[in-house]
TORTI-7320 format. One record per residue (C-alpha): residue number from 1; x, z, y. Coordinates in steps of 0.05 Angstrom, whole numbers, plus 32768, in hexadecimal, padded with zeros to 4 digits. Each point is the difference from the previous one (the first is absolute). Example, Ala and Ser with C-alpha at 12.3 -4.5 7.8 and 13.67 -1.06 7.14 Angstrom:
TORTI-7320
+--------+------+------+------+
: drengu :    X :    Z :    Y :
+--------+------+------+------+
:      1 : 80F6 : 809C : 7FA6 :
:      2 : 801B : 7FF3 : 8045 :
+--------+------+------+------+
This chain:
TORTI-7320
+--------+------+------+------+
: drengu :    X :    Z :    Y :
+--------+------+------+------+
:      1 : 8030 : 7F11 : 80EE :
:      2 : 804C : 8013 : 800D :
:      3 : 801D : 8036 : 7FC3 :
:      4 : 8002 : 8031 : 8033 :
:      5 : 7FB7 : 7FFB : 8013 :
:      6 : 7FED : 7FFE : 7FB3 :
:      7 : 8024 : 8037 : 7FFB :
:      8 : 7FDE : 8037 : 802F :
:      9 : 7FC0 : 7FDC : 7FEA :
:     10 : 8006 : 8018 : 7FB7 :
:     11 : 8027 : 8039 : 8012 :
:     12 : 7FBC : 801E : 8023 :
:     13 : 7FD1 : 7FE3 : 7FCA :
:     14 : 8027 : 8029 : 7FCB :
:     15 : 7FFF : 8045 : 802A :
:     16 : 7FAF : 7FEB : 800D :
:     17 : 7FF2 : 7FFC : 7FBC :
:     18 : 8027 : 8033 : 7FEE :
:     19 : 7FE2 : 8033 : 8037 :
:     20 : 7FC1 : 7FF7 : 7FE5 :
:     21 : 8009 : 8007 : 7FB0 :
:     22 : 801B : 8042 : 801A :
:     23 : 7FCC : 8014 : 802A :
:     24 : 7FD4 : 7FED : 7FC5 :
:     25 : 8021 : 8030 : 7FCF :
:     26 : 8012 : 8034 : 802A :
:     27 : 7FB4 : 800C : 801C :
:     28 : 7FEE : 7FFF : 7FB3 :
:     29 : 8032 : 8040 : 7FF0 :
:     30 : 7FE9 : 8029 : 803F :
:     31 : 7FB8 : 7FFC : 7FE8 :
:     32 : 8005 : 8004 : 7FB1 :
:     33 : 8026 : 8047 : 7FFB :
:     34 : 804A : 801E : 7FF1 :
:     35 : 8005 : 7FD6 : 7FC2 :
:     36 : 7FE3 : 7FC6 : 800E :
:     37 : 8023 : 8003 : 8043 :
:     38 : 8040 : 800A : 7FE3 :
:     39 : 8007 : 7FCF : 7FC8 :
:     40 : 7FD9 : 7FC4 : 802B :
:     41 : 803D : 8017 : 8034 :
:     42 : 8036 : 7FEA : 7FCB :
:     43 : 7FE4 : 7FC3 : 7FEE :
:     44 : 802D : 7FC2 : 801D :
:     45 : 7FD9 : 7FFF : 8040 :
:     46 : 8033 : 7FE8 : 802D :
:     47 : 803B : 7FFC : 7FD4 :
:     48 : 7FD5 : 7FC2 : 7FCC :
:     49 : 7FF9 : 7FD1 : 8051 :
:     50 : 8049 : 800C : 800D :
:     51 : 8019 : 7FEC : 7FBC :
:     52 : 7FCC : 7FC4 : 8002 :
:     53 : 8024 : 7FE6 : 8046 :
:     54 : 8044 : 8011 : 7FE5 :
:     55 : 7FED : 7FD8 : 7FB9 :
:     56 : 7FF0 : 7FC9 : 802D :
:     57 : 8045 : 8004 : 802D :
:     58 : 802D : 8010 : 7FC9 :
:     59 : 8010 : 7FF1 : 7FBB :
:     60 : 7FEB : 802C : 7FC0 :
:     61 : 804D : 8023 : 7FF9 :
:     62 : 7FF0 : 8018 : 8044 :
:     63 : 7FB5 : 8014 : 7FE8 :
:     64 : 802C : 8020 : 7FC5 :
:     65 : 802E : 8028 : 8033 :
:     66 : 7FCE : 801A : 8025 :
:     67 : 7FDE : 8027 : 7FCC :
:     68 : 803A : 8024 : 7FEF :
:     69 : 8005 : 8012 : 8055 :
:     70 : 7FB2 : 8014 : 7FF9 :
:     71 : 8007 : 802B : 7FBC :
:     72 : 803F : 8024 : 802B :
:     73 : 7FCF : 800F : 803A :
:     74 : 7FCC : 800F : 7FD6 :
:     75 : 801C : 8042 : 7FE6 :
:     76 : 8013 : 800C : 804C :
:     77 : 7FB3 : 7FF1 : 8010 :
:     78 : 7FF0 : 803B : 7FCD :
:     79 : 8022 : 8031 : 8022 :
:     80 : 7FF0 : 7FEA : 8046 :
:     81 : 7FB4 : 8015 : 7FD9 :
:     82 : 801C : 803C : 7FE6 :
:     83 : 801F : 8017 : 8042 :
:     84 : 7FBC : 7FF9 : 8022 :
:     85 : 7FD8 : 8026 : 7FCA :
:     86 : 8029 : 8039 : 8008 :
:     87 : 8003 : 8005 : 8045 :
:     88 : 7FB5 : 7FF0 : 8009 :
:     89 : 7FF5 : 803B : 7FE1 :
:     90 : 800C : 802C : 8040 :
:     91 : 8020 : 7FD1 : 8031 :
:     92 : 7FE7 : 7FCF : 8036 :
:     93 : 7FFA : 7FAE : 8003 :
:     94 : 8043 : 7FFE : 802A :
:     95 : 8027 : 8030 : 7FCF :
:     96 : 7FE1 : 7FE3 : 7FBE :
:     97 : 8007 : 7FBB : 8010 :
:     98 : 8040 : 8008 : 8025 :
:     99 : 801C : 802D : 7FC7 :
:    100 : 7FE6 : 7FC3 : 7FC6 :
:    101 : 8024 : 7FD1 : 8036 :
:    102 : 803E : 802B : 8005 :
:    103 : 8007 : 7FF3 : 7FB5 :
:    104 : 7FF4 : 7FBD : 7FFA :
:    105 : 8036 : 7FF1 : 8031 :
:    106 : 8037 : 802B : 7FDD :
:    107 : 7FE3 : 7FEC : 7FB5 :
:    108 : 8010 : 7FBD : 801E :
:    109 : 8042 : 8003 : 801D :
:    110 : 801C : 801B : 7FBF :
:    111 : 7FD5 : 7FD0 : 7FD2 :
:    112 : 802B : 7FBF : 802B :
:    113 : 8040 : 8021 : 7FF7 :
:    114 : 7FF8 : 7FF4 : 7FB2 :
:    115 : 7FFE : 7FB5 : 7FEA :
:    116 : 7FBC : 7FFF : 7FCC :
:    117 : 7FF3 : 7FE7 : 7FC5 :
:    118 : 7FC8 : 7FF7 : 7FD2 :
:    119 : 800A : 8037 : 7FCF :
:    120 : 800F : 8035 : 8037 :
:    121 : 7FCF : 7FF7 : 8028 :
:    122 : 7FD2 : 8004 : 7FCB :
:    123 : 8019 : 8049 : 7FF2 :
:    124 : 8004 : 8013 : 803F :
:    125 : 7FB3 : 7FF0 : 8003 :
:    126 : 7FF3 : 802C : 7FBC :
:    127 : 8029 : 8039 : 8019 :
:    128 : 7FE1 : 8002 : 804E :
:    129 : 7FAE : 7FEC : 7FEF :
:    130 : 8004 : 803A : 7FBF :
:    131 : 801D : 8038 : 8032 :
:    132 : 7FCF : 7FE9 : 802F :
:    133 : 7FC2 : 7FFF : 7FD7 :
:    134 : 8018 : 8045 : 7FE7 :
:    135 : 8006 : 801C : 8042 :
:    136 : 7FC3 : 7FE0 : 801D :
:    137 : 7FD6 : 800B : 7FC7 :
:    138 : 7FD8 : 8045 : 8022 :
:    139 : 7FF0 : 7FDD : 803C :
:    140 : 7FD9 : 7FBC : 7FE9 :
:    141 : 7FBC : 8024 : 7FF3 :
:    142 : 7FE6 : 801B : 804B :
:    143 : 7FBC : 7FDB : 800A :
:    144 : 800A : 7FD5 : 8044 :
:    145 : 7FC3 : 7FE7 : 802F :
:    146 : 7FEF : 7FB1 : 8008 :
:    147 : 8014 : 7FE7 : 8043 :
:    148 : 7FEC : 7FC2 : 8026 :
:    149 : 8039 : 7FD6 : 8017 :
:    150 : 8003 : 8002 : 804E :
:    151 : 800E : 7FBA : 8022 :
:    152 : 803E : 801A : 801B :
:    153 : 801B : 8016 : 7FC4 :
:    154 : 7FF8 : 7FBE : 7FDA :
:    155 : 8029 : 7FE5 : 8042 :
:    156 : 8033 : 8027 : 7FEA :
:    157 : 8001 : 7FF1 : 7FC1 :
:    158 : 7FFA : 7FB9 : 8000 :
:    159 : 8037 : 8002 : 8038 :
:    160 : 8035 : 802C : 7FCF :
:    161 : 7FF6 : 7FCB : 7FC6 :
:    162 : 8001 : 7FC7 : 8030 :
:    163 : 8042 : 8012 : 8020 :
:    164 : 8022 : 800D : 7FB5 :
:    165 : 7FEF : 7FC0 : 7FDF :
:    166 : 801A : 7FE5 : 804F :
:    167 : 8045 : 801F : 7FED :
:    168 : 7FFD : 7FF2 : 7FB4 :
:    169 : 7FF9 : 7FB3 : 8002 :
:    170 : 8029 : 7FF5 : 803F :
:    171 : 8047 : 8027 : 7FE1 :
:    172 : 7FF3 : 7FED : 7FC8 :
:    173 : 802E : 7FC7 : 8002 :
:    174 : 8039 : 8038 : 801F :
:    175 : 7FFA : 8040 : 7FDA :
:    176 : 7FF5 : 7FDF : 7FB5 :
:    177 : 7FD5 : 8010 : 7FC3 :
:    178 : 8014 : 8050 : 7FFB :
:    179 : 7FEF : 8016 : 8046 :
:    180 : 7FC5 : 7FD0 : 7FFE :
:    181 : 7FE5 : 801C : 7FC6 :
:    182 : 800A : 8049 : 8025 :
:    183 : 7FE0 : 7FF0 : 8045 :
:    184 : 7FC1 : 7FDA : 7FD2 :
:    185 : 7FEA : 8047 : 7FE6 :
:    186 : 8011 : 8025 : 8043 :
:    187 : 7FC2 : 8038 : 7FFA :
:    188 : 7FD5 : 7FE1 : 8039 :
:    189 : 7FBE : 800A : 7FD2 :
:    190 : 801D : 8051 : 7FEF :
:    191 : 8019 : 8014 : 8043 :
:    192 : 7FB8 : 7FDD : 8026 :
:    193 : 7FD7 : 802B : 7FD2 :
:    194 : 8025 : 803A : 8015 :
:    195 : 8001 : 7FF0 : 8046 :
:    196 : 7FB3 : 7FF2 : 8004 :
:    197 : 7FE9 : 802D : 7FD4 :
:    198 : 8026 : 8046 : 800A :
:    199 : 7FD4 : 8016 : 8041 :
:    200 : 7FC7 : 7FEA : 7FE8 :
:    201 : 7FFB : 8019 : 7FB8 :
:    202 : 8033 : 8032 : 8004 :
:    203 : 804B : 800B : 7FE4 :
:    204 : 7FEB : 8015 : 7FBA :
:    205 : 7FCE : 7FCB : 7FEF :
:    206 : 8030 : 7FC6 : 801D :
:    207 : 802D : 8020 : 7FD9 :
:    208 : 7FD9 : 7FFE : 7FB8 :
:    209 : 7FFA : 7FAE : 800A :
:    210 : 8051 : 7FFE : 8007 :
:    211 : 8008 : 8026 : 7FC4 :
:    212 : 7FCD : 7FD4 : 7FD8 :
:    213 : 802E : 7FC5 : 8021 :
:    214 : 803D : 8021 : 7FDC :
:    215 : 7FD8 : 7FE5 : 7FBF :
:    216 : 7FF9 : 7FC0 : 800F :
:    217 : 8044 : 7FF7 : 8026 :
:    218 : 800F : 8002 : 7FAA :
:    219 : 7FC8 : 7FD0 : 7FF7 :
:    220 : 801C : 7FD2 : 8041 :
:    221 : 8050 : 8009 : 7FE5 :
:    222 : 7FE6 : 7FE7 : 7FBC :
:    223 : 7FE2 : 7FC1 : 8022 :
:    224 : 803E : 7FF3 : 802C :
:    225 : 8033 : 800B : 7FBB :
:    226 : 7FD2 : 7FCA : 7FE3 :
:    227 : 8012 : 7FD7 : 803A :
:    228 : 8043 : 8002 : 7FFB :
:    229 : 7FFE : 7FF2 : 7FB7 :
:    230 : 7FD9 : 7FC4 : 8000 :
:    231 : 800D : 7FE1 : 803D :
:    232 : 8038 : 7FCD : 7FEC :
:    233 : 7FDC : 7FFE : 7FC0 :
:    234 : 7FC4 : 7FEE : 8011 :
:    235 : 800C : 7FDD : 804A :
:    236 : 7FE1 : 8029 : 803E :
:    237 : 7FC1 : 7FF1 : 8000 :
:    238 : 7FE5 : 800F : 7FB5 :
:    239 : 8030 : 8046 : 800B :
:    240 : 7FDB : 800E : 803C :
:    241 : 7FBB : 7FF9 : 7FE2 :
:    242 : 8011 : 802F : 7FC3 :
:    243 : 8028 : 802A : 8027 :
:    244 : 7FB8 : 8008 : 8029 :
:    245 : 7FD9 : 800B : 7FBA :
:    246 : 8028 : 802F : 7FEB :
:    247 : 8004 : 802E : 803B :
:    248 : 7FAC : 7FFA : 7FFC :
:    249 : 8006 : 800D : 7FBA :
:    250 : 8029 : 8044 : 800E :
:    251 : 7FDD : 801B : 802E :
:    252 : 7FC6 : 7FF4 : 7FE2 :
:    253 : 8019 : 8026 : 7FBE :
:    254 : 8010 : 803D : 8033 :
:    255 : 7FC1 : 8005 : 801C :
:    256 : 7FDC : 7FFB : 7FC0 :
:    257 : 802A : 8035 : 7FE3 :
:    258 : 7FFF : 802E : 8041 :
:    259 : 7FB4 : 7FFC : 8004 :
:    260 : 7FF2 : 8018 : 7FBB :
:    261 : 802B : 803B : 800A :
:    262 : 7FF0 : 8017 : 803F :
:    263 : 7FC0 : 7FDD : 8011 :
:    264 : 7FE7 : 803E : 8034 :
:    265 : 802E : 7FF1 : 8033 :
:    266 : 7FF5 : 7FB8 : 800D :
+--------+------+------+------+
């Protein structure tokens, strides 16, 4: 088989299996509740596949860089989440979901402009996900209905994750370990809950998973600092594994916590 062949062959396995761990997960969140919803939503559903192909295309120093790209978006993710909550409130699927857009796109643009490091990014992190989680906290307990995935909506999910992990691995090579690291946790899993869901459960209950996701974007920015901690450390694949546990482990703590203390609403 020529490289090039090999290539697109793998290329499409990884987006295949990828598609489907996040059809998987995703179903799972629309039928367990807000909470549920929300933290199973910020697990490493797409973003653990596209570090698992990039482990096996590049070395761990790139593994290493990446993280710090993906703790830098990560913050950016939370108020893309934010931005939706509030405008969910009163506004429609184009405006919220445009609006959450709108921000990611400028949060962006100013986050490349400043050349990241470890440290900062982890404060930039503790600064945006406790004003979020502040300002989100009213609107996490509105009691949503259980839906029933439609085949066309799993379509478009699998399509959405398919297509990233298409761009991921293939500029990989071009754009280097930061912007990698950024496009892995592009909200795919976030923005296709709030595409599928708004109409169909309304603004305000959409909006109560996104503000449980605000928790466990902490939970998910803990995992990906552990990532870019241990990578070189510990050599890709035993970072990637723990990195995994951990972001389990958190999110499992939240929902433990959240369910004792509001256990009517979920």
């Amino acid at each position: 088989m020529s490289p090039e062949n090999y290539f697109i062959l793998t290329l499409v396995i990884r987006m295949a299996v990828t598609a489907a761990f996040l059809i998987g997960a995703t179903v799972t969140a629309e039928r367990a509740g807000p909470l549920i919803g929300g933290l199973v939503a910020t697990l490493p559903i797409s973003a653990g596949p596209i570090y698992i192909f990039l482990a096996l295309d590049h070395d761990a120093h790139f593994i290493a860089g990446s993280a710090v790209g993906s703790l830098v978006a990560n913050a950016i993710n939370t108020m893309f989440a934010l931005t939706y909550v509030l405008l969910a409130q009163r506004r429609s699927l184009p405006l919220s979901l445009g609006g959450a857009f709108a921000v990611w796109v400028v949060s962006s643009l100013l986050a490349n402009t400043v050349p990241w490091s470890l440290i900062p990014a982890i404060v930039l992190n503790v600064v945006v996900i406790g004003f979020c989680l502040w300002l989100s906290a009213p609107m996490r307990h509105v009691r949503a209905p259980r839906v029933h995935a439609r085949w066309s909506d799993l379509a478009l999910r699998a399509g959405m994750v398919a297509a990233l992990v298409a761009v991921v691995v293939t500029l990989s090579f071009r754009i280097g370990p930061a912007a990698s690291g950024s496009l892995a946790v592009f909200p795919i899993v976030l923005s296709s809950i709030m595409l599928i869901l708004h109409n169909r459960i309304g603004g305000k209950a959409t909006a109560a998973v996104m503000a449980n996701a605000v928790i466990g974007l902490g939970g998910f920015g803990v995992a990906v600092l552990v990532l870019a901690l241990t990578a070189e450390r510990l050599g890709s694949p035993l970072a990637l594994s723990l990195t995994l546990v951990v972001s389990v482990a958190c999110n499992l703590l939240i929902f433990l916590t959240r369910r004792r203390a509001v256990p009517t609403y979920e």
